[in-house]
N, C-alpha and C positions, 0 to 999 in steps of 0.2 A: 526134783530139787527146786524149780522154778517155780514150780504150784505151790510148793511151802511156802519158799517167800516170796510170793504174791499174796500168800492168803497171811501172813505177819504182818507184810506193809498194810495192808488192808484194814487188819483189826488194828495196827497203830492210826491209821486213818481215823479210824470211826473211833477211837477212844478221843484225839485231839476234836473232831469235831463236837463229840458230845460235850466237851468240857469248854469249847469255846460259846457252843447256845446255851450251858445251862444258866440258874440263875449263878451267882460266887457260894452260898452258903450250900446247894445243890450239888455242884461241881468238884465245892472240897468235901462235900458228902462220898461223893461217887467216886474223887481223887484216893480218900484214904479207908474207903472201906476194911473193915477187918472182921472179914468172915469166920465161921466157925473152921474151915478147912483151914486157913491159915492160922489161925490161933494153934491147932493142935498143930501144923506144921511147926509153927517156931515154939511151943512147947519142945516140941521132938530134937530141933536144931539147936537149944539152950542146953538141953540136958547131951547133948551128945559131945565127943571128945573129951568124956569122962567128968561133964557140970562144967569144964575150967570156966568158963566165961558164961554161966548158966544166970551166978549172978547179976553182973552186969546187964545182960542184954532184957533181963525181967525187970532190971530200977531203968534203963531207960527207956526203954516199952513203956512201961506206969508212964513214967515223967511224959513223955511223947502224949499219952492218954488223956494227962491232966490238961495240958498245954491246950491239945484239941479240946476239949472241953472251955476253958477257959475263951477260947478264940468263937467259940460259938457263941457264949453269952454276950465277949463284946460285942458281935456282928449283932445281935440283936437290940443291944443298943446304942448303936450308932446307928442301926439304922429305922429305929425310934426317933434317937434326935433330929438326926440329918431328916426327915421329913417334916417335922414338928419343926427345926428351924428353913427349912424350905418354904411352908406354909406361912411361919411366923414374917418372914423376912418380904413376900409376895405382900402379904397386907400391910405390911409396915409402907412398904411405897407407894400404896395408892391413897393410904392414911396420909402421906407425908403430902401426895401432892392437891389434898384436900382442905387441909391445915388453912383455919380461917377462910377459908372458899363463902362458907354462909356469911359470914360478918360484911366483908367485899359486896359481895352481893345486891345485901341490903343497905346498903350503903351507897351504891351504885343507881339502886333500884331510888332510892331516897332522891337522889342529886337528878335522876330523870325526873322526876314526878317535882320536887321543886322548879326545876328550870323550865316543865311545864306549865306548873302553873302561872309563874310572873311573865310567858309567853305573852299575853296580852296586853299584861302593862308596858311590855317593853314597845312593842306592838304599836302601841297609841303616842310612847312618849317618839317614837320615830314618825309619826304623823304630825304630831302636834308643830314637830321643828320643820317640816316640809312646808306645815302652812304657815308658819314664822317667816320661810324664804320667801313664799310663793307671793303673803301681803307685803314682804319686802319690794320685791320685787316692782308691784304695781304701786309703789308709795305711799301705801296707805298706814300713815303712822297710827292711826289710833288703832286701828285693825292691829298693826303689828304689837302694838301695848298689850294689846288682850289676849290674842293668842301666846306672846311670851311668858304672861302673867301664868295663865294657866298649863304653858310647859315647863315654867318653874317648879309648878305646885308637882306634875306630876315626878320631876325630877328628883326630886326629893327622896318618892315613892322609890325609885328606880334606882338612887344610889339604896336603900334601905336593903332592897333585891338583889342587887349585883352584890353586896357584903354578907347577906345570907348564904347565896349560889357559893363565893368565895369558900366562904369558911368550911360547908360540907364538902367543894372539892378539898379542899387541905386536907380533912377528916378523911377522905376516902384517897390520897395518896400517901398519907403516912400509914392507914391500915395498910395498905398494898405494900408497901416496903417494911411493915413491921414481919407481913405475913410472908415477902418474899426473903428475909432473915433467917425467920423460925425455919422455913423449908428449906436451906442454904445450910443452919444448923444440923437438921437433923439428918438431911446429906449425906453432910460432911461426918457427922458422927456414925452413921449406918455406910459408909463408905472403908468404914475399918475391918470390916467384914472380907473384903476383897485380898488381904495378901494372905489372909487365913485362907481361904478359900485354896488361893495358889500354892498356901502349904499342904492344905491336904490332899490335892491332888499329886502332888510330889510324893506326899506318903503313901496315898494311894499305888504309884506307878513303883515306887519301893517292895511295898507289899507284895504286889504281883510278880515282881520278880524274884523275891525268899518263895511265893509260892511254888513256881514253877521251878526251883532246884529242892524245895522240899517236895514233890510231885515225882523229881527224877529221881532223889534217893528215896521213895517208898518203893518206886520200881526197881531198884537196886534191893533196896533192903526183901521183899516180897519174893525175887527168886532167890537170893540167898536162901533164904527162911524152908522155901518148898525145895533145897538142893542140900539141905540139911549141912550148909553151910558158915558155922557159927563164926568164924572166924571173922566174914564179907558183913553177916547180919547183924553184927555188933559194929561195925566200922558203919557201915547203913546208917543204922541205928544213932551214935552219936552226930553224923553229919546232919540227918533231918532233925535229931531235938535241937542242934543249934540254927538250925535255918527257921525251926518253926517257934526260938524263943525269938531268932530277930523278928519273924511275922507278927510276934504278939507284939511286942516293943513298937513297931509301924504302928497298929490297929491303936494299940494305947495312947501314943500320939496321935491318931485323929480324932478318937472321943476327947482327948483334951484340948482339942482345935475346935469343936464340934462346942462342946460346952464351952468355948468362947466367945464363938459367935454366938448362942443360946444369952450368953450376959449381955453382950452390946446391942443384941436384937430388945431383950426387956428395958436397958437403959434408955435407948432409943423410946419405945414404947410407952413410960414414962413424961417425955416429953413432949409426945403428939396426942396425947389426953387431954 
């Protein structure tokens, strides 16, 4: 008696862990298998007590059939989209945090290479006033004439410079805050992705649980079926087509969660062009 059930709890073991590693479409494979042995079993259990419920339990079997069937093809595409917007959604942010990065750049690159070059005038005109101080200094007006004369002249040069330098920095802070906008935008706009997200994991953890009470009554329904029990296998029967119509209704909300995010990922994408 103990050996029995040890060797039940046992094969309940290895059934939950088989279905906890496999992959989901894997597992609801394995979950609702429908062998040849059970087929002619629930043939046998529908026509027995004289057909009463022979009907029934053959239109919800089909219906159960279709349902599986239909739940396969979403799974397939959502999990089409859901990578294709995984992908989608990865590059959209490194696009986003690129967004004018070249423009910046060279812009950047521009305003070095200018303020390099009037390095030297600026260079001389800080010289030229040194020796403005230094002939001050020792009294020598005419001295001080000449060398003034000629830091006027370079002065000139040097306001010309400093309004050049000005203007490309202005140019290269309004790129910066045009380009820290655009990225702030498209953020903000690829930030609506997120309570989608949060819905679908809600649908998700939904799902799984219609799974696993459609999971308990196939195991309901499966020994009825082999205990030529029509009565249990019809009551079976209707409880898992309505667990596995809410499983589809979940699934169908996250493909339409799914191609939500798919629209705001291309909107997005759109704008970092």
């Amino acid at each position: 008696m103990k050996a029995s059930i040890f060797v039940r709890s046992f094969a309940a073991f290895l059934t939950l862990l088989l279905l906890s590693i496999l992959p989901p479409a894997l597992a609801g494979a394995a979950a609702f298998e429908s062998t040849p042995s059970l087929k002619a079993a629930l043939a046998k259990t529908a026509a027995s007590d004289g057909g009463r419920l022979q009907a029934a339990i053959n239109s919800r079997y089909g219906e159960f059939e279709a349902l599986r069937k239909q739940e396969t093809t979403l799974d397939k595409r959502i999990q089409e989209i859901h990578g294709a917007n995984g992908t989608k959604l990865t590059l959209l942010r490194k696009r986003i945090g690129l967004i004018d990065a070249d423009k910046v750049a060279k812009l950047e690159q521009e305003l070095s290479r200018t303020k390099g070059r009037y390095e030297p005038l600026f260079n001389l005109y800080t010289a030229q006033n040194k020796q403005v101080s230094l002939a001050r200094s020792f009294g020598d007006k005419t001295l001080v004439s000449v060398l003034r004369t000629q830091a006027e002249a370079t002065k000139a040069a040097v306001q010309i410079a400093r309004l050049d330098i000005h203007t490309k920095e202005a140019k290269l802070k309004a790129a910066k805050r045009e380009r820290s906008d655009k990225m702030n935008r498209a953020r903000k706009a690829l930030s609506a992705v997120d309570p989608l997200g949060k819905q679908i994991k809600a649908q998700r953890s939904a799902a799984s649980l219609h799974k696993k009470h459609a999971a308990a009554e196939w195991t309901n329904f499966t020994k009825a079926a082999r205990k030529t029990d029509a009565g249990r296998a019809a009551s079976a029967l209707a409880a898992l087509t309505d667990f596995q119509r809410r499983l589809l209704a979940q699934k169908t909300n996250i493909l339409t969660l799914e191609n939500q995010i798919a629209a705001i990922a291309a909107k997005v994408d759109g704008q970092v062009r």
